[in-house]
N, C-alpha and C positions, 0 to 999 in steps of 0.2 A: 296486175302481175302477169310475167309470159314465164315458160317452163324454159331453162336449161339446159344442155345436150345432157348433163346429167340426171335430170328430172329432177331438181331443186327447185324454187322457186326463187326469183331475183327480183329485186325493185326495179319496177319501168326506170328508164334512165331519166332523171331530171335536169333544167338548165340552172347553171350556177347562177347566174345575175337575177333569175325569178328570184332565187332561193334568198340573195342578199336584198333582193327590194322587199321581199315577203317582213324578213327581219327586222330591216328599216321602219316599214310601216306598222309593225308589234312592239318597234322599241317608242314610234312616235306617241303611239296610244297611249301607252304605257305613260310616258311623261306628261303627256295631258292631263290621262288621269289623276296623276300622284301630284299635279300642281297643288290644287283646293286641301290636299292632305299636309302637304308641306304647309302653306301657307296657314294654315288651321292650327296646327302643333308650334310653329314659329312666331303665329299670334299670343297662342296660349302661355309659351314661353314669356313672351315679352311681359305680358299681360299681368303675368306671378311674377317676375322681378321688379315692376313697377311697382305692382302692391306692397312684393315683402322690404323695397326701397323706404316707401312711404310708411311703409309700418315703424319700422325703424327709426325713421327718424321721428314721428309721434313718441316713440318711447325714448328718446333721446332730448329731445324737448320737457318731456313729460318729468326726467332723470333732474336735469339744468332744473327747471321749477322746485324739484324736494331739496334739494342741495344749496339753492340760494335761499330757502326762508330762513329770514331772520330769529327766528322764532323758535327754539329746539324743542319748544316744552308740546309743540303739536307736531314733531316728526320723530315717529319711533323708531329706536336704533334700529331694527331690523330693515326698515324703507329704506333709511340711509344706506345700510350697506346693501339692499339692490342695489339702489341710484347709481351709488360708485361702480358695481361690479359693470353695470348694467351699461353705462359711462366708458368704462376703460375697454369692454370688448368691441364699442363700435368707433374707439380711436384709434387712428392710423398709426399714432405715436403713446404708445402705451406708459401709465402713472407710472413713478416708483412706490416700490411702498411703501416710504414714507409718507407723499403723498395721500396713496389710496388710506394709509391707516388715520391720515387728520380730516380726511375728508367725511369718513365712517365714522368716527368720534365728534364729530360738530366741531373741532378745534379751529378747523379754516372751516371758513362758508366761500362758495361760487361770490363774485361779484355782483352784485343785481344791474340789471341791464337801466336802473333808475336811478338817477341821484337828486336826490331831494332838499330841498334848499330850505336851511333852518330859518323859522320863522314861530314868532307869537301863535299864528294860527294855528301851526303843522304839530297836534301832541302826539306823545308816542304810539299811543293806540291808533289814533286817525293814519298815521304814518306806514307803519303794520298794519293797516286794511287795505289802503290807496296800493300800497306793494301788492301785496296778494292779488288782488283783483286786476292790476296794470300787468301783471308777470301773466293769469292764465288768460285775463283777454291777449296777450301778445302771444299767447300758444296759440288760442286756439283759431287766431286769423293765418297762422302759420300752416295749420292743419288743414286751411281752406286753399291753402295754393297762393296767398298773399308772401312777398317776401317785407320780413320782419323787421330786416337790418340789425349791424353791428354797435351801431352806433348809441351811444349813452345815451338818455332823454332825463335832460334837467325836469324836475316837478317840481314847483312854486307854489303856495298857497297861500294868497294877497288877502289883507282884512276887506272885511266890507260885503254887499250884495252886489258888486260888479265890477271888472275891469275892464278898463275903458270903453265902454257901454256893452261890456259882452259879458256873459257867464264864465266865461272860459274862453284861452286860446289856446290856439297850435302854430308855433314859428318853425319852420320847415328851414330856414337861415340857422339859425340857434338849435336846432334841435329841442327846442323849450316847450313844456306844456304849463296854462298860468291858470290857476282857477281862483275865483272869488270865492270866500272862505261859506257864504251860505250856499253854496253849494256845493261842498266839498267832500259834501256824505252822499252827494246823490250818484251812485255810483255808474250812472248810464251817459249825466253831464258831463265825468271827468273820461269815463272809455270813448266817448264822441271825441274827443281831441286825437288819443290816440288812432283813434279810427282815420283820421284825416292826415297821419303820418303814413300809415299803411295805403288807404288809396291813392295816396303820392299821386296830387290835386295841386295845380297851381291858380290861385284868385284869376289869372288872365284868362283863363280858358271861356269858350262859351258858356254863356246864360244856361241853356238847359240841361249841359254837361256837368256845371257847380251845380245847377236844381237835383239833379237824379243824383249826387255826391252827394249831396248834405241827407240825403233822405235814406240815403245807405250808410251813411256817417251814423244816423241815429236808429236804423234800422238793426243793425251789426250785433250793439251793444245790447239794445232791449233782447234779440235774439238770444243770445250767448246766458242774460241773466233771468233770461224767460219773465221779460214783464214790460208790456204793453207801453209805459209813461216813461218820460222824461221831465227831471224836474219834481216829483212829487214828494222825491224824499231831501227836498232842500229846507230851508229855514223857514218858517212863518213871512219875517224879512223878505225873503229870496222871493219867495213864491209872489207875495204883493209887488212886486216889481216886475217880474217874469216868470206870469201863469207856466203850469204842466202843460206839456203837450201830450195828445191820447191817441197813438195810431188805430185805435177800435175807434175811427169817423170815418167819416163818407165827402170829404170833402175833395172837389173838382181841379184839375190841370188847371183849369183857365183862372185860377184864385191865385197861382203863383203870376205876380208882374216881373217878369224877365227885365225891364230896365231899372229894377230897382233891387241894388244888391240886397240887402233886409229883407225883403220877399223871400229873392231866391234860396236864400239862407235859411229862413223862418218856416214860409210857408213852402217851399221845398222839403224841407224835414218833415214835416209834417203830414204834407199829400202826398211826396215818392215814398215817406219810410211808413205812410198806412196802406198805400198799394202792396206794397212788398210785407207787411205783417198778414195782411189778408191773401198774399202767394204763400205763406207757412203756415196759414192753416190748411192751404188745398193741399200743397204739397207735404205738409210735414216739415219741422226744423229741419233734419240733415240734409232733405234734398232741395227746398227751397233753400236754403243757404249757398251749399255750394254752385248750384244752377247762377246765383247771382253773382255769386266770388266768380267764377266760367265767364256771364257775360262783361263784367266790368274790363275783368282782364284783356277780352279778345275785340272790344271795341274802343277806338280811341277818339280824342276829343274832335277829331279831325274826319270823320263817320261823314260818309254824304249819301243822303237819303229820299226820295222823293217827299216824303211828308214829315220831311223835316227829325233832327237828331234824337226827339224822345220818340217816334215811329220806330225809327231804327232801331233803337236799344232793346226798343218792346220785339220786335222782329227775331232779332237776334236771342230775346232770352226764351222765345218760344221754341226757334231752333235746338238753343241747350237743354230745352226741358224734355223735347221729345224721345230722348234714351229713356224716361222715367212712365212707367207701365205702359211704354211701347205706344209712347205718344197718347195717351187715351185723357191726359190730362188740357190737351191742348184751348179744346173748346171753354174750361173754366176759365185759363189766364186768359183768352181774351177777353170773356166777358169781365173780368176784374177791371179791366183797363178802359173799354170800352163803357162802365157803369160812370167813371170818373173824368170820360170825355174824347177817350182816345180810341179810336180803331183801325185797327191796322188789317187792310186786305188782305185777302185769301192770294195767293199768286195761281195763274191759271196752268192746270196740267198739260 
């Protein structure tokens, strides 16, 4: 400060372009700074409309399933009219009330996304379970990030313990699911078909691409009904034809023969879908589930891998698991994999 002919005190004189670079470099900081803040609050954002998207549609699925059971005598009025209300606020095009009042009264039912093809074998009760369990296994592969489709799925149920040498099929042409009637109670035989409408699998693909599909075909289901076998709950019949399979084994990759569809099929089911019973128990159903729903989706039949395409799959599902306790799970999945014949290398830092 210098003294004034009046004896005041004056600011030293400053230069205006210091003054504007000074500015400059306090507004740059400034924005640096506030990058990591925006970017953090814009996540977060994102982050809850994701969630509250997917929540929503869980409850909207959730609605579709009370509203199409056939059944009125196990859905209490009051559900019902959640379901509606629950229903018409997350529609773009709002019920009348006519509608919303037959929908709340059970006078009209939703559609079922299943039409069942009348048959000696198919009685009403059998008919009423096969729905129920086809409608929330199709929820809840929805809930995994699988898409479900629109589309009707004929359900057939053929006399006898097998059609045309299979338990079961899925025609992906037809939209058809066909099950042989002793097996038609066992409810993990007939969600394996549906299973193989959702990993939307076509037979040409490669060998170890259909192996790791059928073992997640029968993996999915026992998940979902929380039980280990396939097959146990068939007919005396059924069973003497075509034993249970028990993903609680230890049996090896290399027992699956890649040039022999039956294998791939069989004993795929069986070795990929008990690798993956023995990933929910490390993990837990919810996060082993969807860890697996995450890798199927983001690798395709077309994978190239140095050790070849079940390396890869396994590669990839370690990458998806590592968000789950901050990767600390990583060292069990491989040795799960590795117990059964496969190891897949550490990549160098």
């Amino acid at each position: 400060m210098i003294e004034n002919p009046e004896g005041r005190t004056a600011p030293l004189p400053t230069n205006p372009g210091s003054a504007l670079d000074a500015i400059e470099r306090i507004s740059r900081l400034a924005s640096i700074a506030a990058i990591p803040i925006v970017l953090a609050v814009g996540g977060w954002i994102i982050q809850r409309q994701l969630q509250s998207q997917t929540i929503s549609r869980d409850y909207v699925q959730l609605a579709l399933t009370i509203l199409q059971n056939p059944d009125q005598s196990k859905v209490p009025p009051e559900l019902r009219e959640w379901a509606v209300d629950l229903l018409n606020d997350n529609s773009p095009t709002k019920l009348n009330e006519k509608a919303m009042a037959n929908l709340k009264s059970g006078t009209v039912i939703l559609p079922s996304s299943f039409n069942f093809v009348a048959s000696k074998a198919l009685t009403p009760e059998l008919k009423s379970e096969l729905e129920r369990s086809l409608t929330s296994f199709q929820s809840y592969m929805g809930r995994l990030g699988f898409p479900v489709g629109t589309r009707s799925i004929s359900v057939e149920i053929m006399p006898g313990t097998d059609y045309k040498g299979m338990v079961a099929s899925w025609s992906a042409d037809t939209a058809s699911i066909i099950v042989a009637s002793a097996f038609a109670s066992d409810k993990v035989s007939v969600l394996r078909q549906l299973a193989h409408q959702t990993l939307s699998v076509r037979s040409t693909e490669p060998s170890e691409y259909l192996a790791i599909e059928s073992g997640l075909a029968t993996y999915f289901p026992c998940s979902f009904a929380n039980h280990s076998q396939m097959g146990d709950q068939a007919t005396a019949a059924g069973k003497s034809v075509y034993p249970p399979q028990d993903l609680s084994n230890h049996r090896r990759f290399s027992e699956i023969r890649l040039d022999q569809f039956a294998s791939v099929e069989n004993d795929g089911s069986e070795v990929w879908g008990a690798a993956f019973w023995e990933l929910r128990q490390l993990l837990k159903q919810e996060d082993a589930d969807r860890v697996l729903a995450k890798t199927w989706q983001t690798v395709g039949p077309q994978e190239r891998h140095a050790g070849g395409f079940y390396a890869g799959f396994i590669e990839s599902l370690i990458e998806s698991s590592r968000s789950i306790d901050n990767g600390s799970k990583e060292e069990g999945i491989r040795a799960i994999f590795a117990r059964r014949g496969i190891e897949v290398p550490r990549h160098r830092k």
